[in-house]
C-alpha positions as CSV (number, residue, x, y, z in Angstrom):
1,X,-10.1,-42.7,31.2
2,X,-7.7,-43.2,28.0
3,X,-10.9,-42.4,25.6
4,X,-11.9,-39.1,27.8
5,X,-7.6,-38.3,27.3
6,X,-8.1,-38.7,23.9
7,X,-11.3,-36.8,23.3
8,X,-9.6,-34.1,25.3
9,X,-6.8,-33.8,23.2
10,X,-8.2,-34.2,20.4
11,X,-11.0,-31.4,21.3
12,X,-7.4,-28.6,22.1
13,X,-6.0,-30.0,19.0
14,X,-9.0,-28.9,16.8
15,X,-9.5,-25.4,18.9
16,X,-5.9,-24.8,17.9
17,X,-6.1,-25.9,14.3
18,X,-9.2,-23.9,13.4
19,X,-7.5,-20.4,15.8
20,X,-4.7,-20.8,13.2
21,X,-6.6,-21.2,10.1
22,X,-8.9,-18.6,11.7
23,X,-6.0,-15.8,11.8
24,X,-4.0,-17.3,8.9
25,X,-7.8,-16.4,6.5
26,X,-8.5,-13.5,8.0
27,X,-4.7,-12.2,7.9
28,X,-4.6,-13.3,4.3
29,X,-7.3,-11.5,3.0
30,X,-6.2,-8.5,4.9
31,X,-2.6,-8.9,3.4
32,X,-4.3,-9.1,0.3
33,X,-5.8,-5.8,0.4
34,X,-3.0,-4.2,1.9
35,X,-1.1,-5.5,-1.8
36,X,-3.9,-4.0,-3.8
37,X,-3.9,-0.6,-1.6
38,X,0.0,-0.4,-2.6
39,X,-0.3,-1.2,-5.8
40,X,-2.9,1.4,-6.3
41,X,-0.7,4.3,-4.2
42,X,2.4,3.1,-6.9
43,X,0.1,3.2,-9.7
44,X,-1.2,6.7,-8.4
45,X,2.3,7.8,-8.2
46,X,3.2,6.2,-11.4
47,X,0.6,8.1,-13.4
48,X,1.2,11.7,-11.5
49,X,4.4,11.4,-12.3
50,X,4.1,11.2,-16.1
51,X,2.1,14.2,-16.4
52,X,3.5,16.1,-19.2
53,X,4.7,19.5,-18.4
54,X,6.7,21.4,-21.1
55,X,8.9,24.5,-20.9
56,X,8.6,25.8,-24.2
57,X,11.8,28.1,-25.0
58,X,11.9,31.1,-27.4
59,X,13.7,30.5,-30.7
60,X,16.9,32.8,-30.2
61,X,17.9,31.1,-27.2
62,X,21.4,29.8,-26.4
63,X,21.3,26.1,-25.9
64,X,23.7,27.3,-22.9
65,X,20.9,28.9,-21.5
66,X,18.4,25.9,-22.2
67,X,20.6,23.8,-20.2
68,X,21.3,26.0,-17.1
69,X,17.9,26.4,-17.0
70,X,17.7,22.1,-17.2
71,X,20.3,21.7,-14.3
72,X,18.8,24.4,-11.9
73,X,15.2,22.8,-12.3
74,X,17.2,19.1,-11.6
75,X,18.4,20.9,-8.1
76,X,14.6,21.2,-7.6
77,X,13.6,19.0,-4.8
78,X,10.2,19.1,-6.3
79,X,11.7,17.6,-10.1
80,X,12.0,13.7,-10.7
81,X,13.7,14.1,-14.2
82,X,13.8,16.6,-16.9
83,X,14.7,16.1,-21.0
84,X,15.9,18.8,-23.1
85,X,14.4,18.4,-26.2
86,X,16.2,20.3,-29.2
87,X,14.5,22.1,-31.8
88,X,15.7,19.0,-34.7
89,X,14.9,16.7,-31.6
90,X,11.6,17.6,-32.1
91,X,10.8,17.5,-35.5
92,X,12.0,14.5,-35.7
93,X,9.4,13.5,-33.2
94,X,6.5,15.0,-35.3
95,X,8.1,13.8,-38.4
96,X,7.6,9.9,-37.0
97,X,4.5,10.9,-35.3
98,X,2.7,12.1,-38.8
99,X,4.6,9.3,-41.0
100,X,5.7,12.4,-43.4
101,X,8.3,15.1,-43.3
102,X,6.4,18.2,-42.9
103,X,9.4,20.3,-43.0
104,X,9.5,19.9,-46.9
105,X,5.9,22.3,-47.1
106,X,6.8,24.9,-44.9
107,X,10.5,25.1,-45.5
108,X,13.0,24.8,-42.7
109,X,13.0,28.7,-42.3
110,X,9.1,28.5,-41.2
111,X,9.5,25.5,-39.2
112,X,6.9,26.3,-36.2
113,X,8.7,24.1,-33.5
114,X,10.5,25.3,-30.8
115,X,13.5,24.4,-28.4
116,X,11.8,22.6,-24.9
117,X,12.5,20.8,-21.7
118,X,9.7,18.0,-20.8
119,X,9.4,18.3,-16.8
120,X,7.9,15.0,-14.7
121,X,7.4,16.3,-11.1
122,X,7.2,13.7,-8.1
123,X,3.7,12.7,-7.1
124,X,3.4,14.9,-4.3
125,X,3.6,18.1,-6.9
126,X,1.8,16.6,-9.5
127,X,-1.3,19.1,-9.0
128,X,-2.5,22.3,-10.5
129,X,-1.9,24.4,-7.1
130,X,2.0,23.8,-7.2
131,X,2.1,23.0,-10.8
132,X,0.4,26.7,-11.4
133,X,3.0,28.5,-8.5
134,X,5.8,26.4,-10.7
135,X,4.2,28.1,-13.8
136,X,4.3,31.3,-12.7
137,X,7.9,31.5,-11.6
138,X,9.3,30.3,-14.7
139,X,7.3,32.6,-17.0
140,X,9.4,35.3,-15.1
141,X,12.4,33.7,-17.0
142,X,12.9,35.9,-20.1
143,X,14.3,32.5,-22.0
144,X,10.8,30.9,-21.5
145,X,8.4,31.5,-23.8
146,X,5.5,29.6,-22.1
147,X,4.9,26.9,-20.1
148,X,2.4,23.7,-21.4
149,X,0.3,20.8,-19.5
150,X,-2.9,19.9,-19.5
151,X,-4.4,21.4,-16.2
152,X,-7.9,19.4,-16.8
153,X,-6.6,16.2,-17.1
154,X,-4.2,17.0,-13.9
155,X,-7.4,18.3,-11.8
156,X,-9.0,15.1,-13.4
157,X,-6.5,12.8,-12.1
158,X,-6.0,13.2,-9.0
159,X,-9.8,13.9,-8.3
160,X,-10.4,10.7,-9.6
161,X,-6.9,8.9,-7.8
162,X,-8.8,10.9,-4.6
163,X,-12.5,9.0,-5.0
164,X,-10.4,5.9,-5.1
165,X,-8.3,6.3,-2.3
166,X,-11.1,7.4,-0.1
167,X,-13.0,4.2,-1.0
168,X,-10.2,2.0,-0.2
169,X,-9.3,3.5,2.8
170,X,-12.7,2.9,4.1
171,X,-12.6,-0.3,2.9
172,X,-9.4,-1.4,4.7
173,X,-10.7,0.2,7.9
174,X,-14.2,-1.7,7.8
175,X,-12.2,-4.9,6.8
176,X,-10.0,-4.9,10.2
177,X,-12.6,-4.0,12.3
178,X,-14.2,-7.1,10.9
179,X,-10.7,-8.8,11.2
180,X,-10.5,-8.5,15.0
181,X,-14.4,-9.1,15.4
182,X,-13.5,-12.5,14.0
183,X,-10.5,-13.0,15.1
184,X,-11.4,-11.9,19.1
185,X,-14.5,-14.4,18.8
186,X,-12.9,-17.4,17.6
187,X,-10.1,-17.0,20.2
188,X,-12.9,-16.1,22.7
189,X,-14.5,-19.8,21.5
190,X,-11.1,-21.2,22.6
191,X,-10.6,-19.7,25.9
192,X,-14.4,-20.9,26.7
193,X,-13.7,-24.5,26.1
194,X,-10.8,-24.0,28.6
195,X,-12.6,-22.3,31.3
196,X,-13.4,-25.2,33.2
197,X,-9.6,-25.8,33.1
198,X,-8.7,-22.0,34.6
199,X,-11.1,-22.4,37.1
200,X,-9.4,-25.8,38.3
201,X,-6.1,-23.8,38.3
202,X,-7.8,-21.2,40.3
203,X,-8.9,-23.9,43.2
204,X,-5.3,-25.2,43.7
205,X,-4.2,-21.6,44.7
206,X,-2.7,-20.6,41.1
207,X,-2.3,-16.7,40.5
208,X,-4.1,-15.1,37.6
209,X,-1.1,-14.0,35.4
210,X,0.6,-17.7,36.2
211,X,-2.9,-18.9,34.7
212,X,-3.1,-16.1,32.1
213,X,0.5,-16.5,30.8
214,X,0.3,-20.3,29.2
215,X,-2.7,-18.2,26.7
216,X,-0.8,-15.6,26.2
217,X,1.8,-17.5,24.7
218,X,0.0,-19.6,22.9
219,X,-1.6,-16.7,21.6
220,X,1.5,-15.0,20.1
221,X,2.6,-18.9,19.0
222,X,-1.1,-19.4,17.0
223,X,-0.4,-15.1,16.0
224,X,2.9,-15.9,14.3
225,X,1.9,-19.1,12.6
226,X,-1.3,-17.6,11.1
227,X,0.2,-14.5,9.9
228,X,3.3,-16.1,8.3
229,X,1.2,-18.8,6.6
230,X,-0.9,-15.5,5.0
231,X,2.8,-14.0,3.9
232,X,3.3,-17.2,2.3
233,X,0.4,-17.5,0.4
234,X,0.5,-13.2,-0.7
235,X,3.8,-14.1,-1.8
236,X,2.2,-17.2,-4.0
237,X,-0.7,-14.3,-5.0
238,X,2.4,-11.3,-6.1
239,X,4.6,-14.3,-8.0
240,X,1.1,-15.8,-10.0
241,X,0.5,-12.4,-10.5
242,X,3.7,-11.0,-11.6
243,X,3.5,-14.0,-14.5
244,X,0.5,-13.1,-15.7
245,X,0.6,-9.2,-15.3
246,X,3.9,-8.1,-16.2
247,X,3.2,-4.7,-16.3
248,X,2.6,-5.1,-12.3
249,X,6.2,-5.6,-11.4
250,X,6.9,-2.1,-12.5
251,X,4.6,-1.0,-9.5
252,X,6.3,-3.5,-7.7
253,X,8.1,-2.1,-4.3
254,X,9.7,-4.8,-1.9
255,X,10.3,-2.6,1.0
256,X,6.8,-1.5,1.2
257,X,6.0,-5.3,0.7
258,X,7.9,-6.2,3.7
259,X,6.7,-3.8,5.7
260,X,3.1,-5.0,5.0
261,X,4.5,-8.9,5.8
262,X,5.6,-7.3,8.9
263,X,2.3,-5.3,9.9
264,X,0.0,-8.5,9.1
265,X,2.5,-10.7,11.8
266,X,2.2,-7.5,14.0
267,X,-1.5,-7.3,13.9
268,X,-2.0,-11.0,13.9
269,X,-0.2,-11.1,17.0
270,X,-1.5,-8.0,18.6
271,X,-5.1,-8.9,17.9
272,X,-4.7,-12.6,19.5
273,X,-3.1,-11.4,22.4
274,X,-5.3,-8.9,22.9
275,X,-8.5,-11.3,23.0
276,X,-7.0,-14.1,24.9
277,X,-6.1,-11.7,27.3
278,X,-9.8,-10.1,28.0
279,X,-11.2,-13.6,27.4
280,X,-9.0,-14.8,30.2
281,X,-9.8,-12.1,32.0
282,X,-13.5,-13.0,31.9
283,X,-13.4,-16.1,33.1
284,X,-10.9,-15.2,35.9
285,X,-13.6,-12.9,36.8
286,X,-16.3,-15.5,36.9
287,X,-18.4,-17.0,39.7
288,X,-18.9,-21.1,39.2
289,X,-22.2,-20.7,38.4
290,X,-21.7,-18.6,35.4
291,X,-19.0,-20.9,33.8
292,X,-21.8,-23.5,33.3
293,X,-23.7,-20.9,31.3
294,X,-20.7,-19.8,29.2
């Protein structure tokens, strides 16, 4: 009788052990992709806005004017910063950018370069529709002389920053799907090596939810370890990560972070308690006969 106690317990303590490490994988490498979907959105973000969009400003122009036209463009709920560039500003620029003072050939009098305010535009902008309506509206401005950016690389961009999106989503949906496929069956694997068990409890007069609720909250117990065992290890994953690849922490948002932390714990615990419940619910349902044939 002692051995049979034994073999018992040891038997729950190994269907608990492997429903933890079960959630606690499957979370992680769902946690995982949720850091590599952020990373990529940042990165996205990060690239869109750097786009270089120039105002180019005609030579006779106050630098008054230059800057009233800098601060209404900062009111723009549309701008993320803006640099007024002066006309020495500039050739300075080229001068470092070409190793030689080209001002000394043509003489300061022919010096080609013009007065200009470098635009970056949040993400959501950074595309040739509203970057052409922006365009348009400030060639209207008799200061501006015209308006530069590259409107092939910006249609290349973010048809490219698209592609990848699109893959990724698809790939995080096919990845939890799989999730709570594995997830529900080795929870399912669980409940059936307790059936025995809830029909017993069923004989001695027991309700179903007095008999369902023990499950359910081992569930949400076996949910919350699993899920913060995978936050633990991504957090191991974003610090190796952030020694290595420096350039990552740039990309780097801890809100969004802990809002993933907190979706994995809300889907590892929503997915257990989900399948325990129908798994239950199956076996509460079951003649005696059936329970021998799983």
């Amino acid at each position: 009788m002692q051995l049979e106690k034994k073999y018992v317990k040891r038997r729950l303590t190994g269907s608990y052990i492997t429903s933890v490490v079960s959630l606690m994988l499957v979370m992680f490498v769902l946690g995982l992709l949720g850091l590599v979907v952020l990373h990529a959105n940042k990165l996205s973000d990060f690239i869109k806005e750097n786009i270089g969009f120039e105002i180019i400003m005609k030579d006779d122009v106050k630098e008054a004017e230059i800057i009233k036209l800098q601060k209404s463009l900062d009111l723009l709920s549309s701008v993320k910063s803006t640099e007024f560039i002066t006309k020495e500003d500039a050739t300075k620029r080229l001068i470092s950018d070409l190793g030689e003072d080209f001002v000394k050939w043509v003489g300061e009098e022919h010096n080609p370069l013009l007065p200009s305010i470098d635009v970056r535009f949040k993400a959501a902008w950074a595309n040739n529709d509203s970057l052409a309506k922006i365009e348009n509206q400030l060639l209207t401005d008799p200061h501006v002389k015209e308006v530069y950016y590259q409107k092939t690389l910006v249609h290349s961009i973010n048809a490219n920053l698209g592609r990848i999106s699109l893959v990724l989503s698809v790939f995080s949906g096919l990845l939890l799907l799989i999730a709570i496929a594995l997830i529900n069956n080795t929870i399912r694997l669980s409940v059936y090596s307790k059936r025995f068990l809830i029909r017993s409890m069923q004989l001695v007069g027991a309700t179903e939810s007095f008999i369902r609720t023990p499950f359910i909250i081992q569930s949400i117990i076996h949910g919350t370890i699993g899920a913060l065992i995978a936050d633990l290890l991504l957090t191991g994953v974003l610090m190796a990560a952030g020694e290595n690849i420096p350039d990552l922490m740039m990309l780097r948002d801890y809100n969004l972070i802990l809002e993933l932390y907190c979706f994995v714990l809300f889907i590892s615990i929503s997915i257990s308690v989900i399948s325990t419940y129908f798994a239950t619910e199956k076996y509460l349902g079951s003649k005696t006969d059936d329970l021998f044939a799983g």
